[in-house]
C-alpha positions, 0 to 999 in steps of 0.5 A, spaced: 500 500 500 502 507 498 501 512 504 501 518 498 496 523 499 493 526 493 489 531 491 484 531 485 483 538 481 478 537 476 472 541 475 467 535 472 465 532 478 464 524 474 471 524 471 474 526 479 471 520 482 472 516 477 479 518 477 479 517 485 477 510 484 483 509 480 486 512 485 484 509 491 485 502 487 493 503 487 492 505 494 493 511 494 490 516 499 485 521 496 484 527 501 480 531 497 477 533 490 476 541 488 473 543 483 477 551 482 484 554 483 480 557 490 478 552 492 484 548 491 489 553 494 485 553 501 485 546 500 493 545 499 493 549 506 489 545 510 490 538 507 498 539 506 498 533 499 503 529 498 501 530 490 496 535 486 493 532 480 491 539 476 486 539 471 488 545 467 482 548 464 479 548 470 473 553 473 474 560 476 478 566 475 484 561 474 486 556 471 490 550 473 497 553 471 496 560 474 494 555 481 500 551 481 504 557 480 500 560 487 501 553 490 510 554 487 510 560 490 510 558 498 509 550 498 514 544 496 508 539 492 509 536 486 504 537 480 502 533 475 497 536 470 491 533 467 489 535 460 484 534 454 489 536 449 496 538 450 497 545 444 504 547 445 503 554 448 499 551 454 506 546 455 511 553 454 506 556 460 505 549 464 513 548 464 514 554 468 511 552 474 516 545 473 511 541 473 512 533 474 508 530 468 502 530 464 496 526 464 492 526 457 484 524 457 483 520 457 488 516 461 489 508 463 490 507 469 498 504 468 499 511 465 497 513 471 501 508 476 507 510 471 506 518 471 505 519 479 512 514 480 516 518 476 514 524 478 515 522 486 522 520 484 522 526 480 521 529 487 526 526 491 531 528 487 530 535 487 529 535 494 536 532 494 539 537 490 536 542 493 538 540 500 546 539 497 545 546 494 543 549 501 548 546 504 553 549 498 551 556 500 553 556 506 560 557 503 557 564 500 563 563 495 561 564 487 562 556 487 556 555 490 552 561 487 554 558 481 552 552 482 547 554 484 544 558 479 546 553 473 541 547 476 536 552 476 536 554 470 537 548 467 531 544 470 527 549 464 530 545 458 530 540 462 522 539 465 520 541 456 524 536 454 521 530 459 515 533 458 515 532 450 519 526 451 513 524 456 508 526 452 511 522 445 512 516 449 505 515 452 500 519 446 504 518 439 499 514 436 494 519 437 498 524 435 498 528 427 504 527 424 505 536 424 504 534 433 510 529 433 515 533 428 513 539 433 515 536 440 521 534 436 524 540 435 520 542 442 526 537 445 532 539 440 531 547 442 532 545 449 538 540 449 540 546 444 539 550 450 543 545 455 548 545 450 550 552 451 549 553 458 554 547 458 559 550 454 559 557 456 561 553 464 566 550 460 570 556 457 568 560 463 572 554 468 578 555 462 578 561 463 579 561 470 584 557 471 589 559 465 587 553 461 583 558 455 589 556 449 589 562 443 589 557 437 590 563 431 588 562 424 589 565 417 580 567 416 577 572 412 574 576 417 568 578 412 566 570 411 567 568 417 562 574 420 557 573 413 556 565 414 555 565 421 549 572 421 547 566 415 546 561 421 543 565 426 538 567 420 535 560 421 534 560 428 532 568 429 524 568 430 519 571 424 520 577 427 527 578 427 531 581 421 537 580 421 542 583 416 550 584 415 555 591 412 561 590 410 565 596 405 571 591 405 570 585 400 575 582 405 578 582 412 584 578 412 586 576 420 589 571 424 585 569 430 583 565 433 577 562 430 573 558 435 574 564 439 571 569 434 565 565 433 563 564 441 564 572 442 560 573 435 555 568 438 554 570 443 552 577 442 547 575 436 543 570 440 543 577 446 540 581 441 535 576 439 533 575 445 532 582 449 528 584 442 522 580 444 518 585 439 523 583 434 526 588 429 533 589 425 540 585 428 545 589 425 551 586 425 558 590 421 565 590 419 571 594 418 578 595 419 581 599 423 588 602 423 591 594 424 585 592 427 578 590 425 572 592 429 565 588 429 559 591 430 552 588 433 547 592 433 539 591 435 533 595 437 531 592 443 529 594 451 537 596 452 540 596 458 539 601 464 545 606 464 546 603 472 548 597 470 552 599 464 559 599 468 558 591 471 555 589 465 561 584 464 560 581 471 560 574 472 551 572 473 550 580 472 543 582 470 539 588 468 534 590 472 529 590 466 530 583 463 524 581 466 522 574 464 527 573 459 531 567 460 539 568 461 544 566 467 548 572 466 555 568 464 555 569 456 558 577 456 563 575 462 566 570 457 565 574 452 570 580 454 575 574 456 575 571 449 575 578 447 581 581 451 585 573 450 586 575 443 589 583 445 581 586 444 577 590 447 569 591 448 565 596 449 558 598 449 553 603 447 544 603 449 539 607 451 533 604 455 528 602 449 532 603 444 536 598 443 543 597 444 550 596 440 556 592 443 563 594 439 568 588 439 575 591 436 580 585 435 588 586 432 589 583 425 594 578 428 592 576 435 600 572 436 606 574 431 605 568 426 
């Protein structure tokens, strides 16, 4: 027998019982069934659950999402959705909340046992990390605000590609060719997103210890910089355009190339990603008296005047990014990227206007 307590959201009072039936079946403990996000705030309160079941599309002033991000707010209970469909935005907004599983409609009862074992394991693990990062903190040195900060950030890639993969396990048969392809590239975003927190903690741990080797090449620094705007042009949004100025029909350089692309890389997926209403991304190169000098420009929400001076520090952030994801890494290992090759970086913005960072690089970065 199971001594988990459950609480059952779901506003069709027939789907609930019968839901409990299963429930009690398994031999879990049902302590109650509500029916609105009121009600079931008031009854997380007073009954202390060890496990939500939450309809989305429930009655009331809110919904089932907004509820788990009430009850995310002050308590530590693991929730599973259950839904009649599963539309990719109401997934975008339940894995906000970190939810532990989805349940589509109708369910079997082994979905069922399955979801709420995987879930409680789920959970267990994430306390135990939780507990390993409290005990962390109380070091109060970067290693463990570092830590810290990367295994928060990265349980959002990771709760969309479970929930996709989750999803695609258990429902594939019922789902349209168009639905599979979307939650494909639902889970490649996201592991591309992992990837890159990881590479910027490695070359961030490089450059820390002295490990960050300069490997100088010859390039064409007008190629290099027109085939990488190329690539970002295929994963900018609808609403970006993204453009490329050059006077010169070539750049010759000799610098370090991977280098270069993690600096340009960077700086591009910033400037689509603090333009949330789209706009032009600029980017331009020219030669500067033995140097070349690359321009990214964009039309987004700026930076605050007071934040420009610790712009570069490691998990700095400015105070008007909002919602928008970041762990404020990318331009800390940038400016070291920039500065191992004998560079240097500077940055001009006006709150709402936009903002455009100057990164200016000697032709040779060693003597060949």
């Amino acid at each position: 027998m199971n001594s988990l307590s459950i609480l059952i959201v779901e506003d069709e009072l027939l789907i609930a019982k019968n839901l409990a039936r299963k429930l009690e079946k398994l031999g879990y403990s049902v302590v109650d069934i509500v029916t609105s996000g009121e009600k079931a705030l008031h009854s997380v309160a007073e009954m202390q659950p060890d496990l939500i079941l939450m309809d989305i599309a429930i009655k009331g002033e809110i919904d089932g999402i907004e509820t788990a991000a009430k009850i995310n707010e002050n308590r530590n209970i693991p929730i599973i959705y259950t839904t009649a469909y599963a539309d990719d935005d109401t997934l975008e907004r339940a894995d906000k909340t970190y939810s532990y599983g989805y349940l589509i409609k109708p369910f079997k009862e082994k979905d069922l046992q399955v979801t709420i074992k995987r879930a409680i394991k789920k959970h267990q693990e994430d306390c135990e990390l939780r507990e390993l990062l409290a005990q962390a903190k109380e070091t109060e040195d970067d290693k463990s605000r570092y830590l810290s900060i990367i295994s928060h950030d990265l349980r959002t890639p990771l709760t969309a590609i479970q929930s996709s993969a989750e999803l695609l396990e258990h429902y594939s048969h019922k789902f349209s060719e168009e639905k599979k392809s979307k939650h494909f590239n639902r889970i490649y975003g996201a592991a591309k997103t992992m990837t890159q927190m990881l590479e910027d903690m490695l070359m961030l741990s490089k450059a820390e210890s002295g490990k960050l080797e300069l490997k100088p090449k010859a390039l064409d620094g007008v190629d290099f910089v027109r085939e990488l705007v190329e690539e970002f042009k295929a994963v900018a949004t609808n609403k970006h355009t993204l453009a490329f100025q050059t006077s010169a029909e070539s750049l010759p350089a000799y610098l370090d190339e991977k280098l270069l692309r993690h600096i340009l890389a960077n700086l591009l997926s910033n400037a689509i990603k603090y333009s949330p209403e789209g706009g032009t991304i600029t980017v331009s190169a020219s030669s500067e008296e033995g140097a070349i000098a690359l321009r990214v420009s964009d039309e987004g929400i700026g930076i605050p005047p007071e934040h420009l001076a610790k712009l570069f520090d490691r998990f700095e952030r400015a105070s008007n990014v909002g919602s928008i994801k970041g762990i404020g890494l990318g331009l800390s290992i940038v400016k070291q990227a920039v500065e191992l090759q004998g560079g240097k970086i500077t940055v001009e913005s006006e709150v709402g206007k936009g903002t455009t960072f100057i990164v200016t690089l000697p032709e040779n970065a060693v003597a060949k």
